[in-house]
C-alpha positions as CSV (number, residue, x, y, z in Angstrom):
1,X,-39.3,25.7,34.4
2,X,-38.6,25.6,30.7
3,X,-36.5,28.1,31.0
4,X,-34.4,26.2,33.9
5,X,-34.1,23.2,31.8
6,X,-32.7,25.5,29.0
7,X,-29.9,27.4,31.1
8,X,-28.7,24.1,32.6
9,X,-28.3,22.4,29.5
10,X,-26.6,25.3,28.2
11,X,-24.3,25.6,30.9
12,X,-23.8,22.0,30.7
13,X,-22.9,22.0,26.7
14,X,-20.4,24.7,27.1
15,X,-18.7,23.1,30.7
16,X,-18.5,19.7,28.2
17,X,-17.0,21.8,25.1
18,X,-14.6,23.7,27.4
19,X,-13.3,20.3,28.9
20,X,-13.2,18.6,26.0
21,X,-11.3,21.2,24.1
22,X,-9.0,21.1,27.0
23,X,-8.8,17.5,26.3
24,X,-7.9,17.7,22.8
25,X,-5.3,20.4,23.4
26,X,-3.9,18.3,25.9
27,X,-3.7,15.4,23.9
28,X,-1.8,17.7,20.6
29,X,0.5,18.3,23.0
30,X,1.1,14.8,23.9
31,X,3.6,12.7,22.5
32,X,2.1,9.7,23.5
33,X,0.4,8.9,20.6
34,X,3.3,9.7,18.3
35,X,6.1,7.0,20.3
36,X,2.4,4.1,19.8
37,X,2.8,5.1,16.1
38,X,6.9,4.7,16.1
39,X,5.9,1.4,18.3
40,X,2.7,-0.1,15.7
41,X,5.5,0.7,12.8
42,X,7.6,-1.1,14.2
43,X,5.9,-3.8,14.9
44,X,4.8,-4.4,11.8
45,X,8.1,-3.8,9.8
46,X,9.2,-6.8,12.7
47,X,5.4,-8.9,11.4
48,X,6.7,-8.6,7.7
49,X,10.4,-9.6,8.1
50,X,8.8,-12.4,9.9
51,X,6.6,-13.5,6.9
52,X,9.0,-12.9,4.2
53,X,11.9,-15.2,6.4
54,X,8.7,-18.1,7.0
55,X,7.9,-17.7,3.3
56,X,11.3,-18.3,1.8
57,X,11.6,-21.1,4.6
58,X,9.3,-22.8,3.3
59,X,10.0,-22.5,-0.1
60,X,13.4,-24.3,1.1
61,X,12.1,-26.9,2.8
62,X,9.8,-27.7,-0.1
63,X,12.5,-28.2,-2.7
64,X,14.8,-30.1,-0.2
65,X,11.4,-32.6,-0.1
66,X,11.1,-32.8,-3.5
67,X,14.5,-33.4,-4.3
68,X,15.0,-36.5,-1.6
69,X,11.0,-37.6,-3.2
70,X,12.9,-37.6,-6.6
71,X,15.8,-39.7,-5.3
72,X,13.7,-42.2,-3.0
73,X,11.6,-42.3,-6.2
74,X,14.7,-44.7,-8.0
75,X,15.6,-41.1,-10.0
76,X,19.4,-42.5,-11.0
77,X,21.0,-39.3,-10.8
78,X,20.8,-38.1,-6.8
């Protein structure tokens, strides 16, 4: 009986090691993952553009405000 239990988890480690070496061969080959790595680069060269554009934006729009606070303010020079 022990020895049973010992040849069919043998034969079970090397059936999982030969399919997941398969696997992993399978996925090398792949170039899946390399075009999501062209796509996640992408996305987040897009996410900072995005953040430098609202940054100076709102650097913009603050000065315009403070300028027309200064001239409602009775500043003589607007």
């Amino acid at each position: 009986m022990l020895l049973r239990t010992f040849i069919w988890a043998q034969v079970g480690y090397t059936e999982f090691r030969g399919s997941l070496r398969t696997r992993l061969v399978d996925m090398a080959g792949s170039e899946r993952g390399g075009v999501a790595a062209e796509y996640a680069l992408l996305i987040a060269l897009i996410a900072v553009v995005i953040v430098v554009g609202a940054a100076a934006l709102g650097i913009a729009i603050n000065n315009r405000l403070n300028d027309t606070a200064t001239c409602v303010g009775g500043a003589p020079a607007c």
